[in-house]
C-alpha positions as CSV (number, residue, x, y, z in Angstrom):
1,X,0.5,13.9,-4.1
2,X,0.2,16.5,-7.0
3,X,-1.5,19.8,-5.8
4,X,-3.4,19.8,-9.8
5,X,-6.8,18.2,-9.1
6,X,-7.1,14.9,-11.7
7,X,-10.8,15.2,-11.6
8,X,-13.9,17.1,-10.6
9,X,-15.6,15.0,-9.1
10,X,-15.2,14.8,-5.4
11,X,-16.0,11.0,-4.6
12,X,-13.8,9.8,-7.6
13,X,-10.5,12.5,-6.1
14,X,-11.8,10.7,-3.0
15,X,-11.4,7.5,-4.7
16,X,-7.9,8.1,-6.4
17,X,-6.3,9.1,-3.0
18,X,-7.6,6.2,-1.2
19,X,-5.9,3.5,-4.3
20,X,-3.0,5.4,-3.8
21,X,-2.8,4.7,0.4
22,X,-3.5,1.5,-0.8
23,X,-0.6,0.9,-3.5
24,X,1.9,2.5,-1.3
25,X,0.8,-0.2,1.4
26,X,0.9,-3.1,-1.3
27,X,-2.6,-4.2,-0.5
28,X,-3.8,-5.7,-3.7
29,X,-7.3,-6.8,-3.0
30,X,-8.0,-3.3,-1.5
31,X,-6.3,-1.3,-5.1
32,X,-9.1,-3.6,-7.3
33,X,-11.9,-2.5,-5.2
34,X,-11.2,0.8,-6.0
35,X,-10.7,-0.1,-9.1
36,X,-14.3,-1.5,-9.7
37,X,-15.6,1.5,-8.0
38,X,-13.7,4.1,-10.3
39,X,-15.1,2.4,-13.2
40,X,-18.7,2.4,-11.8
41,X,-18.8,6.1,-12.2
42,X,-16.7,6.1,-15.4
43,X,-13.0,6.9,-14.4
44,X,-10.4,5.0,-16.4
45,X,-7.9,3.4,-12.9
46,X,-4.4,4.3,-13.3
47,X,-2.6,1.1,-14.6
48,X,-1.9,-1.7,-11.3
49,X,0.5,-0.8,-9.1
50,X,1.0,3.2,-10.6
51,X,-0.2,6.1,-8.5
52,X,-2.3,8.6,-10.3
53,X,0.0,11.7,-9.9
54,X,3.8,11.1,-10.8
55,X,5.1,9.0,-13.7
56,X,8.2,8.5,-11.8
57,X,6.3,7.6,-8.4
58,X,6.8,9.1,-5.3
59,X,9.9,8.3,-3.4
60,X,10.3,5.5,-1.4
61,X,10.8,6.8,1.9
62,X,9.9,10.8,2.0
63,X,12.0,11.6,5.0
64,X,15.2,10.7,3.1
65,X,13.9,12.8,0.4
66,X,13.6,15.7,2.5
67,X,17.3,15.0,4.0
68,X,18.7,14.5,0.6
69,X,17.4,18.3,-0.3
70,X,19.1,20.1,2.8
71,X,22.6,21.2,2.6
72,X,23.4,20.6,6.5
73,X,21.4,18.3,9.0
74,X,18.5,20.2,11.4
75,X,19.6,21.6,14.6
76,X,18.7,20.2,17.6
77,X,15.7,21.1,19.1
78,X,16.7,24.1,21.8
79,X,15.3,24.2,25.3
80,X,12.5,27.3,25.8
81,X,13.9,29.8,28.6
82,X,12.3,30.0,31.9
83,X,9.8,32.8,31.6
84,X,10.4,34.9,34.7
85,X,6.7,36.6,35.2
């Protein structure tokens, strides 16, 4: 999601984020509800299936984004020491 608000208006940034739960979960009827609501208060919906922030999209899978940036895999979590109080 793009830090850079697309619009002032709180219920229609409201709006945008929920289409774009709804795209990345391929739930149709749910996208063209918000649709119809976005144009009730006179914002222009991003074209069908296209998230409002990225012309490329986001990634598929974010994790494998993340691994693909790091040079060498995370360590292992480490156990805490005993606290001796």
């Amino acid at each position: 999601m793009s830090d850079t608000p697309q619009t002032e208006d709180p219920m229609v940034a409201a709006l945008l984020r929920e289409r774009e739960g709804y795209v990345q979960r391929s739930m149709d009827d749910r996208v063209a509800q918000v649709d119809e609501q976005l144009k009730l208060r006179g914002h222009k919906p991003p074209r069908r299936g296209q998230p409002e922030h990225a012309p490329g999209g986001p990634p598929e899978d974010p994790q494998k984004a993340v691994a693909a940036q790091r040079a060498e895999p995370p360590k292992g979590r480490q156990q805490q020491g005993k606290s001796e109080t």
